[in-house]
N, C-alpha and C positions, 0 to 999 in steps of 0.2 A: 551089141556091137556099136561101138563108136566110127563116125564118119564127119570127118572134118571138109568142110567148104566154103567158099568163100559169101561173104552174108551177101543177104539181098533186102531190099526196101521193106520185105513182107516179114524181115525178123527184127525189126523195131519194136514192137510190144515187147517180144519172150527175150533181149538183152536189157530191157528196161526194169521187167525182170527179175533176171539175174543182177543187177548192178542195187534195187532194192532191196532184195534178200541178203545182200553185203553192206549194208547200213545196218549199223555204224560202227561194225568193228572195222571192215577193211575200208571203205568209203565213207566220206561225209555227206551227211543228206545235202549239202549246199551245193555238191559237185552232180548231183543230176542233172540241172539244167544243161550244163557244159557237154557232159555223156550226150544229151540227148542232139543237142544243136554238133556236136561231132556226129555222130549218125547219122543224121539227115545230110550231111556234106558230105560224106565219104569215096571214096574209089573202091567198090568192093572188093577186087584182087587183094588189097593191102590188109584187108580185115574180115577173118575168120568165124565159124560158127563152128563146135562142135553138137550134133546130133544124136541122142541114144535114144532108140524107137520113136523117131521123127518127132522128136522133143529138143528144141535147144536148151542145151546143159552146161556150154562154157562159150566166151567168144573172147577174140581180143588180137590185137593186130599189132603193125610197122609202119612207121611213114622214113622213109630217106632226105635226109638233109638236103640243101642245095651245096651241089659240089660231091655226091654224092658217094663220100670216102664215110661217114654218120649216120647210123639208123639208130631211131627210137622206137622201143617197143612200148604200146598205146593202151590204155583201158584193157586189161584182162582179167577176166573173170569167173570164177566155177560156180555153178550151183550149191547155193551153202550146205546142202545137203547130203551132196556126193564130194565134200572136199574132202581128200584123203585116199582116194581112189584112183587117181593116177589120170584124170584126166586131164590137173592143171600142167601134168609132165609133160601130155601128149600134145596139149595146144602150145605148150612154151615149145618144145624140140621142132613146131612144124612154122612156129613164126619164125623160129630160128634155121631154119632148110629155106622159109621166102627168103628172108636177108640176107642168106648166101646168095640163093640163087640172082638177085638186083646183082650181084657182079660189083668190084669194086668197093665194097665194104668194108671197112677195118677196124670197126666198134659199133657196138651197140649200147644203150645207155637205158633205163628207164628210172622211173622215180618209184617207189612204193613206200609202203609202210613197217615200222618194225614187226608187224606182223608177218609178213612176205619175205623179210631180207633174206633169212637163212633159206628160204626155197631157193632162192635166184641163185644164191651163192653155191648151190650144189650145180649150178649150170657154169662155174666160175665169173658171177657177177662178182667186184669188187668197189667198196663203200668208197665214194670220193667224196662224200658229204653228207649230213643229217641235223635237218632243222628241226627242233623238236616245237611240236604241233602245230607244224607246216602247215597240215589239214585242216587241223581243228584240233580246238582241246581233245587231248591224249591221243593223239594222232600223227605222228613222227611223219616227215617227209626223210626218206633214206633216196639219196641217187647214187646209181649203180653204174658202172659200165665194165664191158667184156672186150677186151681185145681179141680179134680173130689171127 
């Protein structure tokens, strides 16, 4: 059984992780630092863990823009393991139930890779832009956004 929560300082390690285990197809090894120094700053409400037998298995969160009509969805991640199993569905639908509930919302945007687009797009993310190896060699930046 999966149980989503919001992280706490004590899942630093097991999203570190996870965001490893996604080097280098979804992630560039250069953006770890970045991951990590966002973690250690974070508001946990805003960023999520999911759990399957008290093992973190996916995380990934929203921050709201100033003026607060703009949320971005932030570092999300599944266990390269279990991708394909519906977890990254169940952390994306519940980042996307926070950013309703912030009130006032009316897009959401994030950046990922061509690897990711077509997931998002089954959420009706839509391509406003794609830098190809934004990230890193063969590593496409696609930015997406969803109007609510």
């Amino acid at each position: 059984m999966n149980i989503i929560r919001p992280y706490a300082g004590s899942d630093m390690a097991a999203c570190l992780r996870l965001f490893d285990g996604n080097v280098p197809r979804f992630f560039a090894a250069s953006e770890r630092q970045d991951f990590a120094a966002f973690l250690e700053r974070l508001p946990g409400k805003t960023y999520l863990v999911v759990e399957r037998d008290h093992i973190v298995v996916a995380c990934g969160g929203h921050m709201v823009e100033t003026g607060g009509e703009t949320a971005a969805l932030c570092w999300g991640m599944v266990d390269h393991n279990l991708q394909g199993n519906g977890i990254g569905r169940l952390l994306t639908e519940a980042r996307l139930n926070a950013v309703r509930a912030e009130g006032g919302v009316k897009r959401v945007k994030l950046d990922t890779s061509q690897h990711t687009r077509d997931f998002y797009a089954r959420f009706g993310f839509r391509a406003e832009a794609v830098v190809k190896d934004g990230y890193g060699p063969g590593l496409d930046r696609w930015d997406m956004l969803l109007e609510f």
